[in-house]
TILO-31521 format. One record per residue: y, x, z of N, C-alpha, C in turn; residue in one letter. Coordinates in steps of 0.1 Angstrom, whole numbers, plus 5000, padded with zeros to 4 digits. Layout:
<atoms>
YXZYXZYXZA
...
</atoms>
This chain:
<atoms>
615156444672615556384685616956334684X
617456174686618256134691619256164703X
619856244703620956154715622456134717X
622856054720624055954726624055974740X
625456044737626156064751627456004752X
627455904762628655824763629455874771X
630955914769631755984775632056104767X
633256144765633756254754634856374763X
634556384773634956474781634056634787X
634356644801634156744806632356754805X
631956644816630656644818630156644805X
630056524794629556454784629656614768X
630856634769630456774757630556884764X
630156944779629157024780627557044777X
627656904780625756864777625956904759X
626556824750626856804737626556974733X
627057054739627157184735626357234736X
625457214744624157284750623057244744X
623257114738622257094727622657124714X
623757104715623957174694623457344696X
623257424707623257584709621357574705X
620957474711619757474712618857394709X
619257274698618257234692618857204677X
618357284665619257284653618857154650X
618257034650617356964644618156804651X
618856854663619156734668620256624665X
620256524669621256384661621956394677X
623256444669624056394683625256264677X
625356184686626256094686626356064700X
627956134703629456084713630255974713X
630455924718630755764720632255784733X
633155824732634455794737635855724736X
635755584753636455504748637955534746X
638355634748639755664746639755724729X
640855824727641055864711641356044716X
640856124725641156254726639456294737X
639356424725638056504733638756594741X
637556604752637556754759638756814769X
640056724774640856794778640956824795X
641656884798641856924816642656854823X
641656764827642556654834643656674848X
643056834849643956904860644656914857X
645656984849646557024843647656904845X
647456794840648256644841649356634845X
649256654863650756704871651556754865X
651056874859652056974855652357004843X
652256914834652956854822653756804827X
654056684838655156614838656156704844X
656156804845657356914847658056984838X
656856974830657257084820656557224825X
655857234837654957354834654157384824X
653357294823652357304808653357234799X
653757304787655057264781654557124771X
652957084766652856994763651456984769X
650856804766649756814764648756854758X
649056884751648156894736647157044744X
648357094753647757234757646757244768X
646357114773645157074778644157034771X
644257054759642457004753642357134748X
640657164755639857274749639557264736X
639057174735638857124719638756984713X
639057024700639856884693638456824687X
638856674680637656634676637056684661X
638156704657637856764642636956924647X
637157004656636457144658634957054658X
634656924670633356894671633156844663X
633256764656632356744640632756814628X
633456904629633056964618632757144617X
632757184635632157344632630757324643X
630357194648629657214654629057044651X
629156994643628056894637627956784645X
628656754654628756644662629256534655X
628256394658628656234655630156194667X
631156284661632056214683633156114671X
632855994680633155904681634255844689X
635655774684636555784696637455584693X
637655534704638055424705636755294710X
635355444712634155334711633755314725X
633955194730634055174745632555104750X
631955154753630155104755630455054768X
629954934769629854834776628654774784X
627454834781625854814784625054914782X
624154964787623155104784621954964788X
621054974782619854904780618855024784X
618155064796617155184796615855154793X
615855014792614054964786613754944772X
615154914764614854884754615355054747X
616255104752616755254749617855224738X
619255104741619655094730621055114742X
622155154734623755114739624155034730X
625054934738626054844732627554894731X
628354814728629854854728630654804717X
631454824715632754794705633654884703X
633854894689634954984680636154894684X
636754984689637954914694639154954680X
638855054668639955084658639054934647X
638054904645637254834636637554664642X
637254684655636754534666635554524662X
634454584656633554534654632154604667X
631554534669630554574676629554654675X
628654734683627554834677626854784683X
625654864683624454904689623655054684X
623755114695623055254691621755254698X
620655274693619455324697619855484706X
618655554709618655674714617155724717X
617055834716615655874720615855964738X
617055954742617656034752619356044753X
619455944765621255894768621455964779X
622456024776623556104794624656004792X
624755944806625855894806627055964815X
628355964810628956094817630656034812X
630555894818631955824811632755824826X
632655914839633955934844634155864856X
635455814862635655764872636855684868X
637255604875638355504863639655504883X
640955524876641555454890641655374897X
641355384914641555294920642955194919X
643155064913644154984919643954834926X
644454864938644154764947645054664939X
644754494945645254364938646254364939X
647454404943648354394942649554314933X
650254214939651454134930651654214928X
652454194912653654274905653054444901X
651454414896651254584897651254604882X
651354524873651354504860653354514850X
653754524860655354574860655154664853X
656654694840656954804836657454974850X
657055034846657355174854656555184863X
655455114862654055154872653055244867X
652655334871651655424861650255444871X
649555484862648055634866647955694867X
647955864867647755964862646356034858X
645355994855644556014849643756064837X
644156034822644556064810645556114801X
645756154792646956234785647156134778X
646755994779647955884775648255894788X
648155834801649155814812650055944809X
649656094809650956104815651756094805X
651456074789652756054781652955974785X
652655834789653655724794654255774804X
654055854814655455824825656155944819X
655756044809657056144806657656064793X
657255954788658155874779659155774788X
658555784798658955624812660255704819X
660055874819660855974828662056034818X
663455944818664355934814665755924823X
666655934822667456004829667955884839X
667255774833668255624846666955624858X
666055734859665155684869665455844876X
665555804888666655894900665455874909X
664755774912663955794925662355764923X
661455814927659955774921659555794936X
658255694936657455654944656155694942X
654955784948653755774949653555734962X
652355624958651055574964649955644966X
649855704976648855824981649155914981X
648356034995648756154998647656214994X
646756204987645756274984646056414974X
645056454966645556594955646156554950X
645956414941646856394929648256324936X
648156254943649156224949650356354953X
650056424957651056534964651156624952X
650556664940650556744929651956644922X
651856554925652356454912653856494922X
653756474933655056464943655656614939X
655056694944655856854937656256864922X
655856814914656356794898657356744898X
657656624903658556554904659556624908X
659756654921660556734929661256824920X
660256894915660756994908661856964893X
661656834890662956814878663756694881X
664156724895665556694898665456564909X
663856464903664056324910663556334928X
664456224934664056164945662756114948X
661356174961661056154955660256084971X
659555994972658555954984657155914983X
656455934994655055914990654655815004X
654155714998653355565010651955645010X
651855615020650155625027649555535033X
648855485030648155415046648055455058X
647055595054646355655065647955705075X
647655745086648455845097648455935093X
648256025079648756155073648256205067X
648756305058648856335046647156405044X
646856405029645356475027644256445039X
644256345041642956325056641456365050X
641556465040640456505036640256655043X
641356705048641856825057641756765075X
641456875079641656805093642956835096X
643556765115644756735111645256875113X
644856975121646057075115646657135106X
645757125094646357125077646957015072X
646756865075647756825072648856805079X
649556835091650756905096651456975090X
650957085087651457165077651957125065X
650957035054651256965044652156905047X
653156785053653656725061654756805060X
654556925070656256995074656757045059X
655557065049655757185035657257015024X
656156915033656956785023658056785029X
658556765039659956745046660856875043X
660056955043660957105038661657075027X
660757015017661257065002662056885000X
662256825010662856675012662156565000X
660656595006660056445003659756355015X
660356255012660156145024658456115026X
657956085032656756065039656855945046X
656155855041655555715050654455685053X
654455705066652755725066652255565075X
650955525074650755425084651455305077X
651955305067652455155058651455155045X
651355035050650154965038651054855022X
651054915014651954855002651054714996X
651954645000651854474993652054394987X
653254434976653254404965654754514957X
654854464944655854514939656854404932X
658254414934659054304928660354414913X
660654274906661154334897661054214884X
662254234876661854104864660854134854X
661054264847660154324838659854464841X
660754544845660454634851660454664870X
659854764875659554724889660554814894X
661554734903662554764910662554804923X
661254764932661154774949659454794951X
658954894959658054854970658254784979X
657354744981657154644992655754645005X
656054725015655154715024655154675036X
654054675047653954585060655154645065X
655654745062657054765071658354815065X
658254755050659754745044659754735033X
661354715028660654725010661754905008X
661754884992662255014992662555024977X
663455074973664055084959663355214947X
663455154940662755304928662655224917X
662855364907662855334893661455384885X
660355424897659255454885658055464904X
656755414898655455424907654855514903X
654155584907652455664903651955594916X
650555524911649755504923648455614920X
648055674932647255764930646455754945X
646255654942644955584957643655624954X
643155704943641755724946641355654932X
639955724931639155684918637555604926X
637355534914635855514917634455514902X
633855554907632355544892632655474882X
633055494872632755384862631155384858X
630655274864629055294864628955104860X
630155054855629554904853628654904837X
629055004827627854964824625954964823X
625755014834623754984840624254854849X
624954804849625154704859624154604854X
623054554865622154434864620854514860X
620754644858619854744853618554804867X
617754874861616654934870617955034880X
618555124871619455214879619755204892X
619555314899619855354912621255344914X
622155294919623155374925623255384942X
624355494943624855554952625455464962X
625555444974626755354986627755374973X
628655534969629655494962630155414953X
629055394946628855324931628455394919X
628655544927628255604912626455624916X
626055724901624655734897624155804905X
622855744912621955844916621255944904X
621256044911620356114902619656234905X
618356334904617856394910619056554901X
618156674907618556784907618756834891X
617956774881617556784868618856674860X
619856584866620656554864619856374856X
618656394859617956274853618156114865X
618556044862618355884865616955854870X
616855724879614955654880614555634865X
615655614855615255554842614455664831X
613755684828613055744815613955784804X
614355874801615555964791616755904792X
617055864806618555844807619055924817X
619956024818620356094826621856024830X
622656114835623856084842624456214848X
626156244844626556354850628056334851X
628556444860630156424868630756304873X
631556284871632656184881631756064878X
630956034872629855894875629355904879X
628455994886627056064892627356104905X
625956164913626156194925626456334926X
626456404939626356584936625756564949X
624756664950624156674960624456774972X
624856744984626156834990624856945002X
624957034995624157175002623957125021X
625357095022625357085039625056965046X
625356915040624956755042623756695044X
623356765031621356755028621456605024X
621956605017622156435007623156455000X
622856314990623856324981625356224983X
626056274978627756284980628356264966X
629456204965630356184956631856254956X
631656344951633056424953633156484938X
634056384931634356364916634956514914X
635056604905635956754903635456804893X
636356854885636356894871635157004869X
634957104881633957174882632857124885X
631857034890630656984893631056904878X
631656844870631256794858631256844849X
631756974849630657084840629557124843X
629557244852628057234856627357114850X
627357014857626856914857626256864837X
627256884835627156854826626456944814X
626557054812625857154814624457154810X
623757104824622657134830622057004825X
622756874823621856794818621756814808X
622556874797622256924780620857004779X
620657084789619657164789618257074790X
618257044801617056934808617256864792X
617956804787617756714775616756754767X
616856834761616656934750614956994756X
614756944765613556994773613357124781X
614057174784614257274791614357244806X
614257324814614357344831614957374837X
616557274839617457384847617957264858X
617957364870618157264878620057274887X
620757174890621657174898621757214908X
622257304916622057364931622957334940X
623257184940624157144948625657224952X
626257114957628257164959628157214976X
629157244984629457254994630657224995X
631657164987632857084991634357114992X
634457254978635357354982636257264972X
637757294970638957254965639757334974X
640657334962642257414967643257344964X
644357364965645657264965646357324961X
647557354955649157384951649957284961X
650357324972652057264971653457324977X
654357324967655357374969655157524972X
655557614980655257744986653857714989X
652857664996651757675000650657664994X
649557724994648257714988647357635003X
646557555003645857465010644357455003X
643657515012641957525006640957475018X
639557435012638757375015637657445014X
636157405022635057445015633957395029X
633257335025632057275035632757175042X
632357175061632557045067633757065075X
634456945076635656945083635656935103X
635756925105635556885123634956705119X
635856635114635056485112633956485105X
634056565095632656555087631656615097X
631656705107630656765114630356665125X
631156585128631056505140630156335132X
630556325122630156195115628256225115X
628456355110626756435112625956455121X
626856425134626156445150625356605146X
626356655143626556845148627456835155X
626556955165627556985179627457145172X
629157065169629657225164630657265172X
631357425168632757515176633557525166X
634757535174636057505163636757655164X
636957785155638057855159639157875150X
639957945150641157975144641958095140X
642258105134643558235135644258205130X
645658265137646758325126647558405125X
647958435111648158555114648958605098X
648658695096648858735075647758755069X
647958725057647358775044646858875044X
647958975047647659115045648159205055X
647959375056648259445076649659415076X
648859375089650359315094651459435097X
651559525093651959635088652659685078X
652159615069652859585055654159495057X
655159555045656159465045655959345033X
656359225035656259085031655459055034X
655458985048654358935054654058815048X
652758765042652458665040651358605054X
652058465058651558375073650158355063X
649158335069648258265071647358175080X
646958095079646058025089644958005082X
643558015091642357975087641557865101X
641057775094639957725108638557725101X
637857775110636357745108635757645120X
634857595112633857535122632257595116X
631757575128630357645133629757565139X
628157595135627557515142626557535158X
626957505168626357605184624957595180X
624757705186623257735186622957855178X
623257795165622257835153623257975148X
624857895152625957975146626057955131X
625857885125625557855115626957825107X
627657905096628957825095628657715085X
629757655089629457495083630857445073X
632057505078633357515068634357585077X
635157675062636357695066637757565056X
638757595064640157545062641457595062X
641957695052642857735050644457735046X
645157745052646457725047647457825049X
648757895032649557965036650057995024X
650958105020651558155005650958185000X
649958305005649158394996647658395002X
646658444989645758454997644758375004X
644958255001643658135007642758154996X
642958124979641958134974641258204974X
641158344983639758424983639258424992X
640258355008639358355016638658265011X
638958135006638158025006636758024997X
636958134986635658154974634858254983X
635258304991634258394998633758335011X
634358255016633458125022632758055020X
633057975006632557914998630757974989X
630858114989629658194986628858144998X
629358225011628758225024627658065030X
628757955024628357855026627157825016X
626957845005626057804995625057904999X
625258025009623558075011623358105023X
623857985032623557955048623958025056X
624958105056625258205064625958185078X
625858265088626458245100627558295098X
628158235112629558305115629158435115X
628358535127628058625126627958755112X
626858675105626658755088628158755083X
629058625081630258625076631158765081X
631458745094631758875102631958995098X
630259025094629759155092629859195074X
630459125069630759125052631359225051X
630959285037631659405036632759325024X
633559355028634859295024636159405018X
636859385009637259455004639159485012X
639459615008640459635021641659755013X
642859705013644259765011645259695017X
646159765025647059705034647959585020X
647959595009648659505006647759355000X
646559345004646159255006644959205015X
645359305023644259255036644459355046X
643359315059644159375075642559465076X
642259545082641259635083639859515086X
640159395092639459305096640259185088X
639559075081639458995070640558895082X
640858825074641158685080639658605091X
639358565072637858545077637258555091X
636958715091636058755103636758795111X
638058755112639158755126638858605132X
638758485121638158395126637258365136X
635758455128634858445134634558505148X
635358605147635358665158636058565170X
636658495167637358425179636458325182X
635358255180634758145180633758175196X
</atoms>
């Protein structure tokens, strides 16, 4: 058995692994258009700090480990440009050769990612403009991040946007972030991003919110934003407005896609097409609460994901069990977490849901070093049904939120949440959870 799997990352050599584990017999050939396997695209931010002291220490594994302790064809500089599912061939170009291919396949995952949003913008092709998406971008802005650039600008308040803003901060530069939207992370509802907000003004990042950026000026390198309500000086951009599918190549194809752009695809991680599958940041994930499928790109659904289509390849039966919508945040002192529906998300769904809150600590309030916390849940009337929590504070979100996050993936009410047996020492928790201090108030 043939297969080619386009994309040399997260999603694309989990599948890869799952077939070399389980079929000795099989032809793998990886096709990735950049020159590096396998690395943690999370991590990125925090290289340009010097937290992670290089990149190198973001890749799980190198290409030499896959082809030569595990037998893989991976392929790098090879940028495929067409998936053919009737005739079962890929096209593309060796970008180290320039010469062109064509690969047959007996069974293709496509798993080539999400590429960055950049709006048209004059002047966006200026030196000191960046991405942050790959371990070439961020060598270029830690090659770009030299001692004549004092002020940096991000374009968006989203994760990467505010991850990139705290790095910065942290080695010495000036540092502001443009929004469109009226405020920060609008993927939080607005009481969490308030918070976010006051945590940015604390640590003296300017915030512009409600300005839409319209071009950039500068002779060779870019000297000024420029938006509906000002311009503004700086020696270096990250724009970090969002990603979308790279799905152009099935374009003009049988392939389904998504409103998003990325791949439809069922539970088995398979496409409408006949041995062409599709997984992570190209693909859909099918959102538990929602009861449809959703596009919410994250390093974790593109393993799984990825994963689970190796298996299904190989002929086996494994199926995806859908996300519920959890993420966490780092910023500055604060941890910021997620998991299911926000108040807009529940309202966009015409659920008549209840909103409650607390706040309070981490742990008994009793204990000395109080760590603040806030949590909001929403619930659905009636059924009681929880639907999401939203957490923010120093310590301590990430277990409310993974123990929400359980709750949510096996339908649980506020009530059952409540009644959790939950684990208890004054120095990290109060006789009664955060959690089910929550729920109790609802």
């Amino acid at each position: 058995m043939k297969y080619v799997i386009v994309g040399g990352d997260a999603a694309g050599m989990s599948a890869a692994m799952q077939i070399v584990r389980n079929d000795e017999e099989a032809e793998i050939i990886t096709l990735e258009r950049g020159g590096i396997y396998s690395y943690a695209q999370c991590g990125l931010p925090y290289a340009l700090s010097g937290k992670i002291e290089s990149t190198e220490h973001l890749i799980a594994r190198d290409i030499e480990t896959f082809r030569e302790k595990y037998g893989i064809d991976a392929r790098v500089y090879h940028d495929v440009e067409k998936v053919d599912p009737e005739e079962k061939i890929v096209y593309g170009t060796d970008h180290e050769s320039g010469e062109h291919f064509s690969i047959s396949y007996d069974r293709c995952l496509i798993a080539t990612g999400a590429n960055p949003i950049t709006p048209p913008w004059e002047g966006r092709d200026l030196k000191g403009i960046h991405h942050l998406k790959t371990i070439p971008d961020a060598q270029n802005i830690l090659h770009d991040l030299d001692e004549s650039v004092k002020d940096v600008t991000i374009i968006g308040g989203g994760y990467i946007g505010l991850e990139v803003a705290e790095n910065m901060k942290q080695i010495g530069k000036q540092v502001r972030i443009i929004d469109m939207a009226d405020r920060l992370a609008p993927m939080f509802d607005e009481e969490v991003s308030e918070a976010i907000l006051k945590e940015a003004e604390r640590n003296d990042v300017t915030c512009l919110l409600n300005e839409k950026v319209t071009h950039f000026s500068g002779s060779e390198r870019v000297k000024s934003v420029h938006t509906d309500k000002g311009r503004y000086e700086t020696d270096l951009v990250v724009i970090a407005t969002g990603v979308k599918p790279n799905t152009d190549i099935i374009k003009d194809t049988e392939v389904q896609l998504h409103e998003s752009g990325a791949i439809r695809i069922n539970a088995y991680m398979e496409t409408n097409s006949k041995d062409l599958y599709a997984a992570g940041d190209c693909a859909t994930q099918f959102h538990r609460l929602k009861q449809k499928d959703d596009f919410i790109p994250l390093g974790t659904h593109a393993n799984k994901q990825g994963r689970i289509a190796g298996v299904n390849m190989i002929g086996y039966a494994s199926t995806f069990k859908g996300i519920v919508g959890t993420a966490i945040l780092k910023f500055f002192d604060l941890t910021i977490g997620k998991t299911g529906l926000t108040t807009h998300e529940a309202m966009s769904l015409n659920i008549d849901y209840g909103y409650s809150s607390f706040k309070g600590e981490a742990n008994a309030g009793y204990y000395p070093g109080k760590d603040p916390l806030t949590l909001h849940m929403t619930y659905e009337k009636g059924s009681d049904r929880l639907l999401g929590i939203q957490a923010v504070g120093r310590d301590g979100v990430d277990k409310r939120i993974d123990v929400a996050a359980t709750a949510l993936f096996h339908n649980m009410t506020a009530n059952e949440l409540e009644n959790l047996d939950l684990s208890y020492a004054p120095p990290y928790n109060a006789v009664w959870d955060p959690l089910q201090q929550a729920a109790r108030r609802r």
